[in-house]
N, C-alpha and C positions, 0 to 999 in steps of 0.2 A: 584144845586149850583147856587146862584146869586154872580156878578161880576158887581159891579155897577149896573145897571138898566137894567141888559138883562141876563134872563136865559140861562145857559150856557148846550146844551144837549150832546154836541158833545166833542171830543177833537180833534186835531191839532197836526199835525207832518211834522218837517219841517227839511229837507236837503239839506244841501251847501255841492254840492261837486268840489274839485282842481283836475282838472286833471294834467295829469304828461305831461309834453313839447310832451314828443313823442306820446301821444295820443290826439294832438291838431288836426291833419289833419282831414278833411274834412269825408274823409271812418270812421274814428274810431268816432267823432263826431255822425254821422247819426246812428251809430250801436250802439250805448249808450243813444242817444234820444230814439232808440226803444225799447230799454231795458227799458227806465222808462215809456215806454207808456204800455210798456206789465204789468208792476206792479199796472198798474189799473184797470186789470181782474182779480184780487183777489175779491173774493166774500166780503170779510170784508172791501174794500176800499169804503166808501161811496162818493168820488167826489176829488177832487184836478186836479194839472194840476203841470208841468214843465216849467220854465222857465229862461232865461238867463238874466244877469242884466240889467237892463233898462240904456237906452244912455239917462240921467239925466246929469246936472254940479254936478262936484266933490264937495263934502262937508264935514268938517272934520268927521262928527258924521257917515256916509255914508261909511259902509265896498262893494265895488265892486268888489274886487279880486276874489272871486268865480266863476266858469265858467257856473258850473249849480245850480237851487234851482229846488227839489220837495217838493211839499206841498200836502199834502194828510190830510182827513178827516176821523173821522171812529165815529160810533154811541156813542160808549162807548170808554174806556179803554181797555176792555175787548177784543173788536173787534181787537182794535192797538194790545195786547199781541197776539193773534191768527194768526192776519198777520207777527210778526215778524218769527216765524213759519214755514211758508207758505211753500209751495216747491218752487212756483214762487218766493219768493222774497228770499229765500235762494239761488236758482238758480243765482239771479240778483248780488247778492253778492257774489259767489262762482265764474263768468264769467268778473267780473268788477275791485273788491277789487285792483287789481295789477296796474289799472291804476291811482287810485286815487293818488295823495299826500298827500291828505288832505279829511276828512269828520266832521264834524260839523253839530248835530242833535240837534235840541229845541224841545218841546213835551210842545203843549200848556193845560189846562185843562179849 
């Protein structure tokens, strides 16, 4: 599939998540960054990273409210439906879900 001038092989998944007030401290933080680092020994994650919003000036068009983004990559489609699957990442959800307030997924093609 071309998208403007750059074939496009990959697709793109991408999550904001809000954590809940009482899972701000410091212990639950590190135990939830490791949770999304263990999400990229899924066989089907081909590359991404986690990250917290960047200390930018405020801008109207600029959402920073979210605490964490994962972005992850996968060859196809196919790969992404596989990983949602996964034992790891049902794990990651089945161990986490309660903290969240908020989750917010884009899925780029």
């Amino acid at each position: 599939m071309i998208r403007g001038e750059l074939l496009v092989l990959r697709m793109d998944h991408h999550v904001y998540f809000w954590l809940k007030a009482e899972n701000q401290h410091p212990a639950d933080r590190a135990r939830f960054e490791q949770g999304m680092a263990e999400l990229f020994k899924i066989p089907q994650v081909a590359g991404g990273r986690w990250a917290v919003p960047a200390k930018v000036p405020e801008r109207p068009v600029c959402d920073q409210s979210w605490d964490y983004a994962l972005t992850m990559r996968f060859a196809s489609i196919g790969d992404h439906d596989i990983y949602q699957d996964h034992p790891g990442h049902q794990h990651f959800i089945g161990k986490f879900k309660d903290w969240w307030a908020k989750v917010l997924v884009t899925d780029l093609e």
